[in-house]
C-alpha positions in Angstrom: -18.2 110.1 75.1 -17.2 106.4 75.3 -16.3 105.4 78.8 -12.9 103.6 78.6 -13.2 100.2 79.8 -16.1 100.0 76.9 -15.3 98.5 73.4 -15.0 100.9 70.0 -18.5 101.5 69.4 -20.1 101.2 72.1 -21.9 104.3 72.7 -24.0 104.9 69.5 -26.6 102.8 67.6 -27.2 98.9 67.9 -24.6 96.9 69.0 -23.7 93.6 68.0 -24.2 90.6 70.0 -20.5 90.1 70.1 -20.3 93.6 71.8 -23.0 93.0 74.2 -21.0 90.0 74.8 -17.7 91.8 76.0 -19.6 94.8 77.5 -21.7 92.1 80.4 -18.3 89.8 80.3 -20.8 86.9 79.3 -20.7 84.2 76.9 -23.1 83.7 73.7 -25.0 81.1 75.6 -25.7 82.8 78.6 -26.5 86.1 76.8 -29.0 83.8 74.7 -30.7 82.6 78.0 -30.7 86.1 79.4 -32.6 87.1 75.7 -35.0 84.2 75.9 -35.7 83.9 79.3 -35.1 86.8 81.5 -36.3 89.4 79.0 -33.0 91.0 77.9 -34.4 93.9 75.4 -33.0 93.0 71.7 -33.9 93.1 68.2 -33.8 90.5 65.8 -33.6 91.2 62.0 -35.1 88.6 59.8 -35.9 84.9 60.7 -32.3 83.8 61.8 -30.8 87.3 61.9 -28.3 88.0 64.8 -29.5 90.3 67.4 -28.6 93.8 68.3 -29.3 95.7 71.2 -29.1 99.6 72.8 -26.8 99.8 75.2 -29.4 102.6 76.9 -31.7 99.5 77.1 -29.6 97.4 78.6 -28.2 99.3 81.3 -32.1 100.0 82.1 -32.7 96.2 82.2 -29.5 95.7 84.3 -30.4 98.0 86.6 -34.0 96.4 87.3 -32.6 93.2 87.7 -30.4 94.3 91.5 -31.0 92.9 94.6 -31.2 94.5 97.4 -31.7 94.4 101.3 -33.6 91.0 102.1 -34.4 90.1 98.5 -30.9 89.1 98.6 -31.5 85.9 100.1 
């Protein structure tokens, strides 16, 4: 069941970087530092192929990355 605020798609399979994109409200740069350097979990098919992601994996990685109490600071 796809929540509603969540693009066609969205709850199944890989999805597209561009989907990824409008799920976090990010743009393609950011998501590429968030890949690169923070450890977002993707795949990348071939050499220069786009990446896709689990939207299962994501949330996960989101949900590591809170702040709370004095780590706020």
């Amino acid at each position: 069941m796809e929540h509603k605020d969540e693009p066609a798609g969205i709850g199944e399979g890989l999805l597209t970087s561009q989907q990824i994109m409008d799920y976090l409200q990010i743009k393609r740069t950011t998501l590429w530092k968030l890949v690169k350097q923070q450890g977002l979990p993707a795949y990348q098919f071939g050499a220069k192929g786009d990446y896709r992601f689990r939207k299962s994996e994501v949330d996960a990685w989101i949900s590591k990355q809170s702040v709370k109490g004095d780590d706020a600071r």
